[in-house]
N, C-alpha and C positions, 0 to 999 in steps of 0.2 A: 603323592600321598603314601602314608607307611601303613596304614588299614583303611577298612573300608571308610568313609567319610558320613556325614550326618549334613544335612543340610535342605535346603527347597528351594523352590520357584517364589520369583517375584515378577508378579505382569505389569505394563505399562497401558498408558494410552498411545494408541493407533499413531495419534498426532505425533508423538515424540519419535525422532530423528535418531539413529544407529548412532551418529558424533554425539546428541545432545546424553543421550543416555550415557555413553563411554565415558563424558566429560565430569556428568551425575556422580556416575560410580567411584570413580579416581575422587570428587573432594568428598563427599559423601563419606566412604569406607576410609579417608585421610591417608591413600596411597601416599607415598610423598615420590621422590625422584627415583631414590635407594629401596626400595621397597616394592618393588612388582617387574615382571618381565611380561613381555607378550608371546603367548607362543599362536600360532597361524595355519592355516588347513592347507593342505599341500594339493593341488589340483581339485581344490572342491571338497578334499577328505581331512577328515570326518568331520559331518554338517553336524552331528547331534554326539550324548556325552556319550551311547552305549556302542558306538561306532571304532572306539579307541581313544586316541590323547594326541592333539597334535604337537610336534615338535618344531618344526619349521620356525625359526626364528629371525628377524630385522632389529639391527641396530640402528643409531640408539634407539631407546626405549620411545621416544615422542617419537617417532618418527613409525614405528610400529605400529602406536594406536592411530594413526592417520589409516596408517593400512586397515589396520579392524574396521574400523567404519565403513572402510570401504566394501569388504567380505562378508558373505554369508553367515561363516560363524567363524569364531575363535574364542584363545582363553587370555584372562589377564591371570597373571600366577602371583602370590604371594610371595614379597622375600623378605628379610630379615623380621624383626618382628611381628610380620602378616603371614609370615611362613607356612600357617596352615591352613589359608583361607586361597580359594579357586575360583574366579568369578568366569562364567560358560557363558557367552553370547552367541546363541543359538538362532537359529531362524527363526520369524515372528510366526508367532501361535494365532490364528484366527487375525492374521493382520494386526496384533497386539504386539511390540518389541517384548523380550520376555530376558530377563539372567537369571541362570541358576547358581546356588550359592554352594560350593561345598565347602565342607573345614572339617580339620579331625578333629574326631571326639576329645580328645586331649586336653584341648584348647579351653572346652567349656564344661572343664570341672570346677564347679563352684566351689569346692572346698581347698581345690589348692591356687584357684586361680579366679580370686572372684572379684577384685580390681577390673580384670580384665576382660572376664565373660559380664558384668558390669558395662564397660567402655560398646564391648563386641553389641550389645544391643542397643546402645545408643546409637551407634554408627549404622548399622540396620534400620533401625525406625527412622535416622536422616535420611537415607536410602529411598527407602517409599514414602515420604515426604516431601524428600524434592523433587523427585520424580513423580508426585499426583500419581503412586501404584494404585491398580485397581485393586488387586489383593498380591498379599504374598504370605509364606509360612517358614519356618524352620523348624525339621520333625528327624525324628533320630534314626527313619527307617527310608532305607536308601530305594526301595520299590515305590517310594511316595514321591521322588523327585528325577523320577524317571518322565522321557517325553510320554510314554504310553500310558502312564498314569495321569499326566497331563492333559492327553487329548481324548481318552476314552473317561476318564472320570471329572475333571476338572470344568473343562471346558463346557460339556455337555447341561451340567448340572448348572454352571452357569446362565449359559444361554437359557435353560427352562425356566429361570426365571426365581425359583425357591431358596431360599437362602438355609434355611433349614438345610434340605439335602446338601446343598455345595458345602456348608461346614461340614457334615460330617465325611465329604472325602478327602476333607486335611485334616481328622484327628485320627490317634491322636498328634496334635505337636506340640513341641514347645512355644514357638511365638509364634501368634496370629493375627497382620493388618488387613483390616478391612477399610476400603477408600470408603469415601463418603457414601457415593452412588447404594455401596453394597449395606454400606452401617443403615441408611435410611430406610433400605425394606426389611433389614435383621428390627429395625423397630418394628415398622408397622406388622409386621409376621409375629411381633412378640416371641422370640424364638429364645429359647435358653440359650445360655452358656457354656460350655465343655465343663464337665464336672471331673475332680478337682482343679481350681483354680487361685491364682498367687495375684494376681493385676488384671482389671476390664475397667480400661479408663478411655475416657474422649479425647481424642487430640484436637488441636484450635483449627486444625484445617476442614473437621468435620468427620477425620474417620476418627475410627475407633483400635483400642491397642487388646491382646488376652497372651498372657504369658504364663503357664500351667504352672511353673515351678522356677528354683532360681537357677538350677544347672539343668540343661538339654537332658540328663540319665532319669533324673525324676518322669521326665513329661511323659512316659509310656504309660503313666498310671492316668492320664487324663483320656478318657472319653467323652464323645458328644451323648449326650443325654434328653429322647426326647420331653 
């Protein structure tokens, strides 16, 4: 990464498998052959992203993501036209498999790249769609997609149960899936929306999609609003 990066947490369900997830990610995000490397945690290090970067790498490439599956954590790295996106398979959160996303801000300038910050959200929404994610986010402030914000804010507010509170410890962001489970009590709670906001549509699976703005640099101006 050539500065700080922008990005979030996507959780899964329990049931899903470190291969099945890997395999997600790769058609999901349209990794193709040429387009991603693995790098691998050398003796166990580093399990999580604030721990360092691992470098440790296996050739070829398919042979590597065998490896990951197999390991605690590791990264799949973007190359050539993915170049700025970092997929973090970290240790499961609450028994949940979890990847974090990061990508330079570069990437999701809608004014000079909005074909492709375009494309960048559809392959995300396939992302937690074929994975049945419970939630996931994409938010421009790198303290939000940190494990510690994850397991003292995230999860907590989860498990109580309020869907009110758990939205407001991922705004503001730019994209926000809510799995089914999570859309069904945002109904019955009657809970607003992040104020300003650009798309709150349903998707056929049952969640729900909120996207504050059309490039990631707007979305600072969205706040949850009770």
């Amino acid at each position: 990464m050539s500065s700080d990066p922008v990005g979030g947490y996507t959780l899964f369900p329990s049931t899903l498998s470190r291969a099945d997830l890997i395999a997600i990610t790769m058609k999901a995000m349209e990794l193709g052959p040429d387009e991603f490397q693995v790098r691998l945690s050398e003796e166990g290090f580093p399990r999580f992203s604030h721990e360092g970067y691992p470098f440790r790498t296996e050739q070829p490439p398919e042979h590597a993501l065998t490896i990951l599956a197999q390991e605690e954590s590791g990264v799949i790295e973007g190359q050539g036209s993915k170049n700025a996106e970092t997929y973090w398979f970290e240790p499961a959160a609450a028994s949940n498999p979890v990847v974090t996303l990061w990508i330079e801000e570069r990437a999701l300038r809608y004014d000079e790249r909005s074909k492709e910050v375009e494309h960048f959200v559809a392959r995300w929404l396939q992302l937690c769609e074929q994975g049945q994610a419970v939630f996931g986010y994409i938010c421009p402030f790198t303290f939000m997609f940190e494990r510690e914000h994850l397991e003292e804010k995230l999860l907590p507010a989860l498990q109580r149960g309020d869907v009110h509170h758990f939205l407001a410890q991922m705004t503001p962001s730019w994209l926000i899936y809510l799995g089914p489970e999570l859309t069904e009590r945002w109904r019955e709670e009657q809970c607003p929306s992040p104020s300003p906001l650009q798309i709150s549509k349903d998707l056929p699976s049952g969640a729900h999609f909120l996207r504050a703005s059309l490039g990631i640099s707007e979305s600072s101006l969205s706040v949850f609003r009770p």
